[in-house]
C-alpha positions as CSV (number, residue, x, y, z in Angstrom):
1,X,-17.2,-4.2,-15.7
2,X,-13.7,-3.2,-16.4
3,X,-12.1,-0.5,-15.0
4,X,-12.1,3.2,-17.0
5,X,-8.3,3.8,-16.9
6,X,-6.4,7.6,-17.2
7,X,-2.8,5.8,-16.1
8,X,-2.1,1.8,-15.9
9,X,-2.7,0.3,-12.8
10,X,-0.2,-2.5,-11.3
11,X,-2.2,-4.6,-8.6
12,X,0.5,-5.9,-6.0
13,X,0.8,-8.5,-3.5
14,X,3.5,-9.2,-1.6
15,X,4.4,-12.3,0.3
16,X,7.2,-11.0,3.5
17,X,9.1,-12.3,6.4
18,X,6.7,-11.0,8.7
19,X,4.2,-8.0,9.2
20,X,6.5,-5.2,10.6
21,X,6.9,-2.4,8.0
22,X,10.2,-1.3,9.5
23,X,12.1,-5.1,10.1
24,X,10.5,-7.1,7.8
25,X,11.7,-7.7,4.4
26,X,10.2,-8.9,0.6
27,X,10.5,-12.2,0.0
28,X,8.3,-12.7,-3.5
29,X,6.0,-10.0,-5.5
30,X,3.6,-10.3,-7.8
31,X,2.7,-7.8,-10.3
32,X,-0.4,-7.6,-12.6
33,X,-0.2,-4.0,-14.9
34,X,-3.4,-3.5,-16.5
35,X,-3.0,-1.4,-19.6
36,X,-5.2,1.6,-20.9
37,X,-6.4,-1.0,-23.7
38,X,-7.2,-3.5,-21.2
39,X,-4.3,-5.8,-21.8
40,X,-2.4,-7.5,-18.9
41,X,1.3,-7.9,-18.0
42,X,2.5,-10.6,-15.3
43,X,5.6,-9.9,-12.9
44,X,6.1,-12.0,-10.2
45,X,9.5,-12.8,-8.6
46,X,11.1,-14.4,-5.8
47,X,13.4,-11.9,-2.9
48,X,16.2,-13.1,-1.1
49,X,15.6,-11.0,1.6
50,X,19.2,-11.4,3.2
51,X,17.6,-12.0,6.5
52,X,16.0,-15.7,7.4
53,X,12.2,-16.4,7.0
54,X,10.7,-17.3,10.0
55,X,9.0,-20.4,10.5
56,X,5.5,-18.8,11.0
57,X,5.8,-17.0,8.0
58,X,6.6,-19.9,6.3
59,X,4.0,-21.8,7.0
60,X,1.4,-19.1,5.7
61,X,3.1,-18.1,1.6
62,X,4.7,-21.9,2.0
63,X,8.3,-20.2,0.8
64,X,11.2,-21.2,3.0
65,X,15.4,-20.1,3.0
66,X,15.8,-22.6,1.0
67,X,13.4,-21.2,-2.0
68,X,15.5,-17.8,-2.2
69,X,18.9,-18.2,-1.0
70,X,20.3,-18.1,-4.8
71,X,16.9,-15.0,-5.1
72,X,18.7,-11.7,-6.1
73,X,18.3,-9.1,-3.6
74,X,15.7,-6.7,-3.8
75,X,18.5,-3.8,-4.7
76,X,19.2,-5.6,-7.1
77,X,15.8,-5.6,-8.9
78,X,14.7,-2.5,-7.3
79,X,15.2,-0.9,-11.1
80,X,13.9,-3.1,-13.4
81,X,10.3,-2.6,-10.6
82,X,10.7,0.9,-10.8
83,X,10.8,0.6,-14.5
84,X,8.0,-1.4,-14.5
85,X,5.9,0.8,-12.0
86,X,6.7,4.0,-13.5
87,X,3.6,6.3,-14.0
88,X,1.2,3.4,-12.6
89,X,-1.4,3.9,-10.4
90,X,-1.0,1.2,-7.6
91,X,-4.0,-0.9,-6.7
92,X,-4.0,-4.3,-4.1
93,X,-5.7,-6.0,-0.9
94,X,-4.9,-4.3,2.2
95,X,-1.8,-2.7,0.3
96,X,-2.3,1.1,1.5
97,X,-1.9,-0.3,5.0
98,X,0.6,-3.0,4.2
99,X,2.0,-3.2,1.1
100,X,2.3,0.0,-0.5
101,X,4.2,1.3,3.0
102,X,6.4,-1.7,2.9
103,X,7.2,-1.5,-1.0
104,X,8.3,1.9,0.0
105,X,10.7,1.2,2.4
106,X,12.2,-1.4,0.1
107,X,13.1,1.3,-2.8
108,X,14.2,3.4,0.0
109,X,16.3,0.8,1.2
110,X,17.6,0.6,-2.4
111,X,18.2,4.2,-2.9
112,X,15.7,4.3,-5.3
113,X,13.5,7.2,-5.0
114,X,9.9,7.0,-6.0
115,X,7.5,9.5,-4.7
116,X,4.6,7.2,-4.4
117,X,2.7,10.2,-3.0
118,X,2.1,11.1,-7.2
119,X,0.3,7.8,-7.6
120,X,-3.2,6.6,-6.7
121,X,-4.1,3.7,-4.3
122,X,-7.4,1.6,-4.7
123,X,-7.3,-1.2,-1.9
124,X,-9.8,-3.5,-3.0
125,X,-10.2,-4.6,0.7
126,X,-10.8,-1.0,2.0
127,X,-13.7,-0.9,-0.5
128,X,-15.1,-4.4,0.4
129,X,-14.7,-3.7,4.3
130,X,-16.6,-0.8,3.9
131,X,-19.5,-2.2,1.5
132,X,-19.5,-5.9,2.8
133,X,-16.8,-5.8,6.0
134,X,-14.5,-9.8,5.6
135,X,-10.9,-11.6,3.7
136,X,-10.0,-11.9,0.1
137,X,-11.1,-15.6,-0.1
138,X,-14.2,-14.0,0.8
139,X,-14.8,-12.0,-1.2
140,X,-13.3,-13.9,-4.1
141,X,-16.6,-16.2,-3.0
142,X,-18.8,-13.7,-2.9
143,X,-18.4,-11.2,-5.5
144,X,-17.2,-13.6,-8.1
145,X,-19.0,-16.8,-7.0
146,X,-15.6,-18.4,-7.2
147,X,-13.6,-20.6,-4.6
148,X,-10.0,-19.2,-4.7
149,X,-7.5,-21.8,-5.4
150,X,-3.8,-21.3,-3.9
151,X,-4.8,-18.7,-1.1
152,X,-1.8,-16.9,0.3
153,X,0.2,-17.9,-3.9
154,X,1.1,-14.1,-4.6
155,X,0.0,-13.9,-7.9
156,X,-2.7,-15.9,-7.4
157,X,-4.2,-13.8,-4.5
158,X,-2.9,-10.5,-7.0
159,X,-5.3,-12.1,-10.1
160,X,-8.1,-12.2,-7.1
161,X,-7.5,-8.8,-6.1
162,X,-8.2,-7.2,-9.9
163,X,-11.2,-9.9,-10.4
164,X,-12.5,-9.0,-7.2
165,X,-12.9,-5.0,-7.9
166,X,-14.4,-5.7,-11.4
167,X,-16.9,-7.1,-10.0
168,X,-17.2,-4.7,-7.3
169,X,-17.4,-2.2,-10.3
170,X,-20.6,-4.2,-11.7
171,X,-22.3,-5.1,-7.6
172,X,-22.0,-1.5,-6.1
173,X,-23.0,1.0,-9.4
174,X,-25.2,3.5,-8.2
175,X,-25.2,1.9,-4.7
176,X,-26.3,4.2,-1.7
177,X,-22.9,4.7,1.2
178,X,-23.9,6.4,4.5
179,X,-20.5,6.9,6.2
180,X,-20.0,7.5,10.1
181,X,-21.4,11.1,9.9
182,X,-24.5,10.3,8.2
183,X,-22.9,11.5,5.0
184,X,-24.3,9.9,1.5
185,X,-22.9,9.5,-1.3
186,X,-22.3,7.0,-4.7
187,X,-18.4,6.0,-4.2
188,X,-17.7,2.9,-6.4
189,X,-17.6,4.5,-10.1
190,X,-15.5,3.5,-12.6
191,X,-12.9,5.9,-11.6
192,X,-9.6,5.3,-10.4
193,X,-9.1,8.9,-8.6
194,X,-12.6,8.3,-6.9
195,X,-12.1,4.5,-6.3
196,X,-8.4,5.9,-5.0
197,X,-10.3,8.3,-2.5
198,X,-12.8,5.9,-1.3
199,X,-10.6,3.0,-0.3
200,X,-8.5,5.2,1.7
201,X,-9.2,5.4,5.4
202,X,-7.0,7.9,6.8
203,X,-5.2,11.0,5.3
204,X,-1.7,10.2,5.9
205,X,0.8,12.4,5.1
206,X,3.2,9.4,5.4
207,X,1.7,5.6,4.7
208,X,1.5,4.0,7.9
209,X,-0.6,7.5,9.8
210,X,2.1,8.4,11.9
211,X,1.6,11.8,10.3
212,X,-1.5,12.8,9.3
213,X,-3.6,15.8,7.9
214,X,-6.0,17.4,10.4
215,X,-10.0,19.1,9.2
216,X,-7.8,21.8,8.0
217,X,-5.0,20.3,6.3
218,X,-2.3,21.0,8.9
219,X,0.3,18.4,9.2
220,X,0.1,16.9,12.5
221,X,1.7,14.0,14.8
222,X,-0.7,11.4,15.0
223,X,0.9,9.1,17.9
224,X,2.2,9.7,21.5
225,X,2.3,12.5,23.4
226,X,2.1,15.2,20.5
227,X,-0.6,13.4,18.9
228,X,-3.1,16.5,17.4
229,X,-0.6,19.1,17.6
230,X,1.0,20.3,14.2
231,X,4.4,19.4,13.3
232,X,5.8,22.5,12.5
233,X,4.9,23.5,16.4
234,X,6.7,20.4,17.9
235,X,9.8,20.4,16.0
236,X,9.8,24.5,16.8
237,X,9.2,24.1,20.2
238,X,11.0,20.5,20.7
239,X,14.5,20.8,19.0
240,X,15.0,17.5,20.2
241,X,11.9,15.8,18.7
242,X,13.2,15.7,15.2
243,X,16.3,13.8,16.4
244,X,14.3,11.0,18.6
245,X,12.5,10.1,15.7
246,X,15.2,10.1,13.5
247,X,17.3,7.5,15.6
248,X,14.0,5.3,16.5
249,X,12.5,3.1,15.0
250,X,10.3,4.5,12.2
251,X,9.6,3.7,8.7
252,X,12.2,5.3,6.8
253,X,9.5,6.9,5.0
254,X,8.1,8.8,7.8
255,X,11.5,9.8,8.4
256,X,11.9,11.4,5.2
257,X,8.7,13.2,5.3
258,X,9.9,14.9,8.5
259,X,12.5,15.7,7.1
260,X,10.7,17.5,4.2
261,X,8.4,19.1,6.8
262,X,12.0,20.1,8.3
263,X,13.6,21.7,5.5
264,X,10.7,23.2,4.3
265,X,10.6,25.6,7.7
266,X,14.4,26.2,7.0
267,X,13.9,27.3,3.8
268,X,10.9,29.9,4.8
């Protein structure tokens, strides 16, 4: 089944340094846009992420120094991806936990300000943990009956990603999901919005949870020793809270939806 399209949808993988959203840098991105006739565009490029590649990483994308040291610079593209990305909806295999939040910091990085929060996500693996629960070879195998050749090859593993929730479209219509609470409910429909909701685990105000929506759609910390209590409350009743976090070590992400938070009291 292919999928019932309102915006085009880029499916991204990303091949890094390493797994830290913060640190850890783009080293080669593949793009697949699927138009709203059905038609397909290929991106894929290689990052010099002006930091070196560690060994470990190397040894699971294959791509070493050597491949990207004469790579522009992910500033230096961040534009032209923009470009291509505007008014997509963003689709991929693990990418609302990895990376969509890491994409993000990049164009931040860049000074390049997209407000990702606009788009929809559909992680393919959210919706296969939750219907199946394994990895994208996996369920390459077993939704498409298909061995997939060049594992951890961005584009590659990005073509996967797209064939993978077609067929996902076909296996789960009108399939029966009982979530945690006992809940029913039909969730794979040809419907990015829907497909968007379902394959998202948490509601994050910022990608990687540090900030999330409570039952009543407060903004609240979701980490350390504020963790449940709203925002607005902590950076009223902590001046020094919004400062801490500031000069930490956050995704500069979550920093600039503090900030928003911040301003947004200011401005009251």
């Amino acid at each position: 089944m292919n999928l019932t399209l309102k915006n085009p949808v880029v499916f991204l993988d990303l091949e890094t340094t390493g797994i830290n959203i913060v640190t850890d840098r783009i080293v080669e991105i593949a793009l697949l846009k699927i138009h709203l006739d059905g038609s397909e565009e290929e991106k894929l490029l290689r990052i010099n992420p002006e930091m070196p590649i560690p060994e470990e990483a190397s040894k699971i994308h294959g791509i070493v120094n050597e491949d990207v040291k004469d790579e522009p610079t992910f500033k230096e593209v961040a534009k032209t991806l923009a470009k291509f990305l505007e008014g997509c909806d963003l689709g991929g295999f693990n990418s609302n936990r990895f990376d969509i939040p890491l994409l993000a910091e990049e164009f931040l990085r860049a000074d390049i300000d997209i407000d990702f929060k606009k788009r929809k996500f559909i992680d393919v693996q959210a919706i296969f943990h939750k219907m199946e629960k394994r990895t994208l070879a996996a369920a390459y195998k077993f939704y498409c009956n298909q061995q997939l050749v060049d594992a951890h090859s961005a584009m590659a593993d990005t073509k996967a990603t797209y064939e993978v929730l077609k067929a996902q479209l076909d296996m789960y219509k009108d399939v029966v999901y009982e979530d945690n609470h006992g809940k029913q409910s039909v969730p794979i429909v040809n419907d990015v919005q829907k497909l968007s909701e379902f394959s998202s685990y948490d509601r994050n105000v910022d990608f990687v949870g540090r900030i999330v929506y409570d039952e009543n759609g407060v903004e609240v910390f979701n980490f350390g020793k504020n963790k449940g209590i709203p925002v607005e409350q902590v950076l009223e009743e902590q001046p020094g809270y919004f400062g801490w976090i500031m000069n930490s070590e956050f995704p500069l992400y979550t920093k600039r939806v503090l900030t928003q938070i911040k301003l947004r009291m200011m401005t009251r």
